[in-house]
N, C-alpha and C positions, 0 to 999 in steps of 0.2 A: 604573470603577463596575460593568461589566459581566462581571468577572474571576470565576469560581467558585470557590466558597468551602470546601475540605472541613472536615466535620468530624465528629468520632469518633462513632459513631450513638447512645451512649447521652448526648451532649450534645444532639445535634436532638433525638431523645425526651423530654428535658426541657425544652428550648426548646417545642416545642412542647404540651406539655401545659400551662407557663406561659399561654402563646396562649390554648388551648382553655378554662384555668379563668377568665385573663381578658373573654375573649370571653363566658363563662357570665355573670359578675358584672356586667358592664355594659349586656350589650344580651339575653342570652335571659332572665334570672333575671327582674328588671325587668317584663319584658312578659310573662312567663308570669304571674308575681304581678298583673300588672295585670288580665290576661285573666280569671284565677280568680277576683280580688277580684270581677270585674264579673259574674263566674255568678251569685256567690254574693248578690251586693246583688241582682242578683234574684227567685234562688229565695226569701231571706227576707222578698222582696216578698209574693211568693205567699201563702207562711206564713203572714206577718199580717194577711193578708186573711181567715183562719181562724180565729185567735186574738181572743178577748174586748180583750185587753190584749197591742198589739203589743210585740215587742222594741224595749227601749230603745236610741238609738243609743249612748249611753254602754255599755254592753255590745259595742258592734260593733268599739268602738275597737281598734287593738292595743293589746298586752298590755305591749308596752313605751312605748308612750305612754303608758299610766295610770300602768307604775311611775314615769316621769319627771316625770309630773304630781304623783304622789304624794310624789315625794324631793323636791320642788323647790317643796312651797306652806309659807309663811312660819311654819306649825307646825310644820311639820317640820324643817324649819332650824334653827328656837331650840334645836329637843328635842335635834339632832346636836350644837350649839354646847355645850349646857349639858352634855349627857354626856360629851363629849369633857373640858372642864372637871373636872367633879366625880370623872373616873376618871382622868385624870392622862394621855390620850392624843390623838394630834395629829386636829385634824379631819377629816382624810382617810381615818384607821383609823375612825370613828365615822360618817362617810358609809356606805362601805363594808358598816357592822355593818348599818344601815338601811335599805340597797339589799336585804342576804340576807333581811331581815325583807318590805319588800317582794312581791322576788321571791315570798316565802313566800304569803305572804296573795293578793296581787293575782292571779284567776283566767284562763284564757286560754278565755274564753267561744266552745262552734263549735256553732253551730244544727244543723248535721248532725249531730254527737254528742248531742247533747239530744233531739233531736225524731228522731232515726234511730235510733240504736244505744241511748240511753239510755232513752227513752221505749219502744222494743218491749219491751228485756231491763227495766223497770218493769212494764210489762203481762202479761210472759209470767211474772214471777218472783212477781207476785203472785198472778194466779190461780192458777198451780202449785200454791203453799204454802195457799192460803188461798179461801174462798169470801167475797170482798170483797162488801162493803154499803154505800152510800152511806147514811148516815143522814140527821138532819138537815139541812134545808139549805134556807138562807134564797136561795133564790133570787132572789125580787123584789128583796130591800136588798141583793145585791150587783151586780145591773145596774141600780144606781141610783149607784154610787161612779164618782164624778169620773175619766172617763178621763185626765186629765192627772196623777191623784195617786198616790203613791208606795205602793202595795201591801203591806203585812207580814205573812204568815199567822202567829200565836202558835198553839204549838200542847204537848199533853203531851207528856214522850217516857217511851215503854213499849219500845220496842223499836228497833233498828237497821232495820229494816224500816218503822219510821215516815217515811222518806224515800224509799224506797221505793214506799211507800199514796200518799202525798201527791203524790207526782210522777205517779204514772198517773192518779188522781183529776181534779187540777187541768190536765190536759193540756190542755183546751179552751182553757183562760182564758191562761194564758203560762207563762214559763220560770221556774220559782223558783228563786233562788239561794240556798242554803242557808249557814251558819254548822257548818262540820263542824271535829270536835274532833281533838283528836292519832292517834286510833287510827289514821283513814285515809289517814297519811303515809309509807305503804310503795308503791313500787313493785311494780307498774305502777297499783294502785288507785289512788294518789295523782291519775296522771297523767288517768286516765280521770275522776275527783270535780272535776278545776278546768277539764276540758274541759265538763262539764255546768255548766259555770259558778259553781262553790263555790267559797269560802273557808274558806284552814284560822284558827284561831286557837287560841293556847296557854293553856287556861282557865285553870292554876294561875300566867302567870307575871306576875313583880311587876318588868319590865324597866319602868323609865318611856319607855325609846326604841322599845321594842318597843309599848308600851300607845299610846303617838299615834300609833304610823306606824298600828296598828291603828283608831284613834280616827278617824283623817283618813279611813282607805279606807272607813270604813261611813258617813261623811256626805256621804264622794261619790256615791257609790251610794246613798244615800237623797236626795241632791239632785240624782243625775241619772234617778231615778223608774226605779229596779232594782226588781224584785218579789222581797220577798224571805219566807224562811220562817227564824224564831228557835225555840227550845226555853226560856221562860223560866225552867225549873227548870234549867236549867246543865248537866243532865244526866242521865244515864237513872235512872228509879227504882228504885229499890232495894228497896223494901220494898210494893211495887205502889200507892203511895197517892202523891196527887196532891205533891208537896214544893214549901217557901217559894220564891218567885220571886227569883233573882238580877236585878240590876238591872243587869252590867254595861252592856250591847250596848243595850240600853234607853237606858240615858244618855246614850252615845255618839252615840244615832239624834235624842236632844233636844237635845244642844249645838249652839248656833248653828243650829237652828231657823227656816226661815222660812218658817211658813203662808202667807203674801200669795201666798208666788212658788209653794210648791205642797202641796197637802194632803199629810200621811200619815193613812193608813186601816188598821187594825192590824182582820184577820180573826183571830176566834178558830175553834179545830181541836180537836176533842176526839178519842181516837182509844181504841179498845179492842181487844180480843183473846183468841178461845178461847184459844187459848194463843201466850206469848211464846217466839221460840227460846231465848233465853238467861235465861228464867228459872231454871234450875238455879244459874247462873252469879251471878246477880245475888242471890238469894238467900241464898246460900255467903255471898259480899260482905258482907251487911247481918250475918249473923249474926256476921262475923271483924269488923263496925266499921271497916273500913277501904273504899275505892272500887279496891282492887286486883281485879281480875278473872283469873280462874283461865281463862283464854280463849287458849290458845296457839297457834301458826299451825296445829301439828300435830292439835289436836283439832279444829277447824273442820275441814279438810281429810277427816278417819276421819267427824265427822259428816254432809258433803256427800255422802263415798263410801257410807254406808252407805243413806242414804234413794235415791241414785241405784239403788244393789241392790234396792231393796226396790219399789222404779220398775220395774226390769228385770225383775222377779220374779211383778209382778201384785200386791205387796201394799203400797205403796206409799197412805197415805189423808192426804188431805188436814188441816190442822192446828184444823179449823173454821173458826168466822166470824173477820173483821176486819171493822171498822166504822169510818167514820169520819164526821164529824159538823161542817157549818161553821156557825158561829154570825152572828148580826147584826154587820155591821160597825162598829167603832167612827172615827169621824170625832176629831182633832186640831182640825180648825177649827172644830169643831162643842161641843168639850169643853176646851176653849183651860184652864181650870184646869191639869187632866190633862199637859199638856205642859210643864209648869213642876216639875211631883215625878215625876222616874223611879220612886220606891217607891210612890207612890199608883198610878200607872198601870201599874205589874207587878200590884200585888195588884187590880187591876179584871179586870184581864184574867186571872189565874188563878182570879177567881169566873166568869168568863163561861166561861173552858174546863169549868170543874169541871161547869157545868148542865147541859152538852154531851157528856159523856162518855158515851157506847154502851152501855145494857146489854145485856150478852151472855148466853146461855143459862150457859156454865160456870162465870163469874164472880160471878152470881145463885146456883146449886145451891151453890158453895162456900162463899157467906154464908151462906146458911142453916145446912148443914151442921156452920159452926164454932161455931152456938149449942149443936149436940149431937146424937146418936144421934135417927134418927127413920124410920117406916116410910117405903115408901113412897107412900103415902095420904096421911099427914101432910104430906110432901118435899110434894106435888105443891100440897093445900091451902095452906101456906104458902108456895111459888113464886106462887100464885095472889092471895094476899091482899099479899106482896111488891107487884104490880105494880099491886093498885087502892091501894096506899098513893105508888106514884110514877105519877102522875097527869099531869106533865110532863116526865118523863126519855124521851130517845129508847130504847125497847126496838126490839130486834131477836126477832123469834120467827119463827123457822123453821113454813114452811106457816101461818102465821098462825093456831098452836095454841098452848094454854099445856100442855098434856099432850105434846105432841112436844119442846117445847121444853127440858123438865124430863128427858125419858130423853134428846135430846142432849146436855144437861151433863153429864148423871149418866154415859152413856157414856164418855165421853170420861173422867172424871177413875175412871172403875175401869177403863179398858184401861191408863192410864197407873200404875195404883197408892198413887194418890192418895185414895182410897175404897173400902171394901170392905164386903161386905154380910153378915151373920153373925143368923142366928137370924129373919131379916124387919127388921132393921136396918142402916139404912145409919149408917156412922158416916167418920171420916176416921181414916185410917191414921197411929198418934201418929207416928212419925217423917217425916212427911207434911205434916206440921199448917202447917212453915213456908213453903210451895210452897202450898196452903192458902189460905194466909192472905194470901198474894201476890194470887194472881185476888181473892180478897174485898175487900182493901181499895181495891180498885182504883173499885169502885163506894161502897162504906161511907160516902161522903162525902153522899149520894142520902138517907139515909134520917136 
């Protein structure tokens, strides 16, 4: 037993490295995850000693816990059972299909990346680009909502940058998990959108195994009191006017409903914008009728580069206001009809966004504007009788002037070439008219 044993050195080198990885997997891997786990349940002690609305511990769970929670509750089952079925393939290929789906959707939630890395680069990305304005905002009826209840911000979307605003905004109150769409399923963005806690989903697809596995993860996370933030128009506007509310994710949040065990509280979120980045893009869009976007990796990239030059250069100006606007909270237990017709309670809440949407200094000079040629004495007089005819829209006016406010828009939309001034007239520039019309109808719905 005590006899020594040679052997050729690039076997002990493997011997040994077996050693070393099992040695890792059982006793240091274990207790290092142990140790970490334990920082970290206390730093997000800390945290939500800060926060209005602590982290849910359904968010703290892993990430593979949820998905096996989520493969393995008895609707999801039948959905594997019956697709395997109806496509002619064995249960095991159709688990499988529903595990990738899953993976897809189910987010891998780190308070560090949210409240560190994602909430600075929120904060710093938004004042860079924009001089942010809290508008409205019901503060008293929202620290009067049920801390035990299920949180939803509905909100417009005007822009990529709407989660963005809303995430530095709401940084006080808690972590919003948002409903984000195919675009942000590229690497490494993907990776960084499900560490801030998002969810992806495929808005066009008609998978019925893909639609419950989705179905079941948004009534988990509404019944384990996720805070979450929805776009009830499905998607971004197109044509800058407020669009009909889809009711998917809506219905999904009302099936199998139960008020007793805990409220949901649906915040409406109005958001405006001197100007949108991808209005060019979106506009293009409306005019082709189709929701293709002309937005290629390469032109994103030439437009970050260029504004960083113009940074570098000293000329670099800010995009104007952004506004955002939180509305009265709407109560489920309070509105018990409501919770019974997902399409009644989309179109309630896309009247509550609409009251709430920001008027902006460029968005105002562009309505006027598209009624026709006008001095500017006239511009300024009709900005002015504009604003005592909305009497209850949140205005934003710079210096808290209506004459400053009228030469920021008007600025703004002749450095970009959207207006031009001819003879002591301002009019809109005809091939213009569509870009135009985009900031205008954004508020049109006002008057």
């Amino acid at each position: 037993m005590t006899a020594p044993v040679t052997l050729p050195l690039w076997l002990f080198a493997l011997i040994f490295a077996f050693a070393a990885v099992s040695f890792a997997t059982h006793f240091l891997f274990p207790s290092v995850r142990w140790f970490l786990r334990r920082r970290l349940e206390k730093a997000v002690a800390r945290l939500n000693e800060r926060l209005e609305r602590p982290i849910e511990p359904f968010r703290l769970l892993r990430r593979y816990d949820l998905i096996q929670r989520l493969l393995y509750h008895p609707e999801v089952t039948q959905a594997i059972v019956e697709y395997a079925a109806k496509n002619g393939v064995r249960e095991d290929v159709a688990f499988e299909k529903a595990r990738r789906y899953a993976r897809e959707i189910v987010p891998s939630f780190s308070a560090f990346t949210y409240f560190g890395l994602g909430l600075r680069g929120a904060r710093w990305l938004s004042n860079t680009l924009y001089r942010v304005r809290l508008g409205h905002h019901e503060a008293d009826a929202l620290s009067t909502i049920d801390p035990e209840a299920t949180v939803i911000f509905v909100m417009n979307h005007r822009s990529n940058m709407d989660y963005v605003l809303v995430t530095h905004l709401a940084a006080n109150r808690s972590a919003l998990s948002y409903a984000v769409g195919e675009w942000a399923q590229v690497w490494p963005l993907s990776q960084l959108i499900r560490a801030m806690g998002a969810y992806f989903i495929r808005r066009k697809s008609r998978d019925a195994l893909y639609r419950k596995v989705l179905r079941r993860y948004v009534q988990m996370a509404t019944s384990g009191g996720v805070t979450q933030a929805i776009f009830p128009e499905g998607g971004l506007s197109l044509d800058g006017a407020l669009a009909e509310p889809k009711v998917g994710l809506l219905s999904y949040i009302l099936d199998d409903l139960d008020l007793a065990a805990r409220d949901v509280v649906f915040v409406p979120v109005g958001l405006n914008y001197d100007r949108v980045l991808e209005d060019k893009v979106l506009t293009k869009a409306d005019q082709s009728g189709t929701r293709r976007f002309d937005a290629s990796v390469s032109r994103v990239i030439r437009g970050v580069f260029h504004q960083f030059w113009l940074r570098m250069t000293g000329r670099f100006h800010r995009f104007g206001y952004a506004a955002v606007s939180f509305g009265a909270p709407l109560s489920l237990r309070a509105n018990v009809p409501l919770a019974g017709d997902a399409t009644d309670l989309a179109r309630d809440l896309m009247s509550r966004i609409a009251r709430i949407v920001p008027v902006l200094p460029v968005p105002l000079v562009a309505y006027l504007l598209m009624r026709g040629p006008q001095s500017r004495a006239d511009l300024a007089a009709a900005f002015s009788a504009a604003l005592d005819a909305l009497p209850d829209a949140h205005v934003h006016l710079p210096r808290n002037s209506r004459d400053y406010a009228v030469e920021v828009g008007l600025r703004a939309l002749i450095e970009r070439g959207i207006v031009h001034e001819q003879d002591g007239r301002l009019a809109i520039v005809p091939d213009q008219a569509a870009l135009a019309n985009y900031y205008a109808r954004s508020i049109e719905h006002l008057f």
